[in-house]
N, C-alpha and C positions, 0 to 999 in steps of 0.2 A: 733550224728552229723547229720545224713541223716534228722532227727525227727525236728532237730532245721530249718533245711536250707529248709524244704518244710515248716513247718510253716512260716517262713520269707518271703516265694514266696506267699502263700498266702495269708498275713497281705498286701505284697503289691498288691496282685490282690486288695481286698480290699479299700486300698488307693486310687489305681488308679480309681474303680466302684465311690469313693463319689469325685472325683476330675471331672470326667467328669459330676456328677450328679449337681455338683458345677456349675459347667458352664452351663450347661443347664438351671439353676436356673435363670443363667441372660441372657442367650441367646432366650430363647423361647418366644411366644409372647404374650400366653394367659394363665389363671390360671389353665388350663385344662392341657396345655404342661407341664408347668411347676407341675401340681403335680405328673404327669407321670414321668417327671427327679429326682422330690425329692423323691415319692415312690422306684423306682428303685434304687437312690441314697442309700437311707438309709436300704432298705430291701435287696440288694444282697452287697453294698457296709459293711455294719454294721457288716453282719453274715460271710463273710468272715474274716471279723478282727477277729469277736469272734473266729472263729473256728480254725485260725490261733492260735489264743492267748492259745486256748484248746489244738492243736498240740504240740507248744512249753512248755507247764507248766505237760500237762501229765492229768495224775488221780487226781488230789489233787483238794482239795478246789475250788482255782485260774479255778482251770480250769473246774469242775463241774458248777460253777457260769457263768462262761459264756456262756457252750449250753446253760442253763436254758434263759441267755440273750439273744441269737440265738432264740431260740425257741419261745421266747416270742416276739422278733422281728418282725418274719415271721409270724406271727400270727396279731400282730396288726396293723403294719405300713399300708397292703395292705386293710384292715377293715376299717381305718382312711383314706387314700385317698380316699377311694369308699363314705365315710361318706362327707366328704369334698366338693368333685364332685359333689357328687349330691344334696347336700345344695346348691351351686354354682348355679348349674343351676334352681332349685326350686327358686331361688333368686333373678332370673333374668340376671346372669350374663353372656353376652354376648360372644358369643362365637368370634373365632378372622375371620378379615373376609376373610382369605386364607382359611376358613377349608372348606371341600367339605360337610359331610353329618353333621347334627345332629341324630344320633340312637335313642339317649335317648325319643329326642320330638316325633321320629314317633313314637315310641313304647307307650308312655303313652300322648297321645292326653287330653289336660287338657282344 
């Protein structure tokens, strides 16, 4: 019973981590924000489900499959925004014009 009801509380941290990443999706202003919302969305929002879903199911199958999800999560999501980013900006894409610094341009002067 204890096993079932923190897995529940986690699945919804989860929920609630890609509902706000949701929103961000549409609230933010440039491709930059936004991939910081959907990284964050999907890599803390995702592995909570999973690890939720591994809380509630136990050892078995069900539930070994999903660290393996988790893990493969946290590994790639945060690789792909970084990959994404900086295509973006190699690309030319302009950053939004509240942003105060660009890091990336002082750093590699091209």
């Amino acid at each position: 019973m204890f096993w079932d009801t923190l897995g529940y509380i986690v699945i919804a941290v989860g929920v609630s981590f890609d509902l706000l990443g949701t929103i961000g999706l549409v609230r933010l202003p440039d491709v930059y924000n936004r991939l910081q919302a959907a990284t964050k969305c999907v890599t803390l929002g995702t592995a909570f489900l999973l690890i939720g879903v591994f809380i509630v199911s136990g050892f078995n199958a069900m539930g070994i499959k999903a660290l393996v999800c988790a893990a493969f999560v946290l590994i790639t999501s945060p690789t792909g925004a970084h990959a994404l980013a900086r295509g973006s900006h190699r690309g030319g894409v302009k950053l939004w014009e509240g942003s105060v610094k660009d890091v990336y341009a002082e750093d590699n002067p091209e």
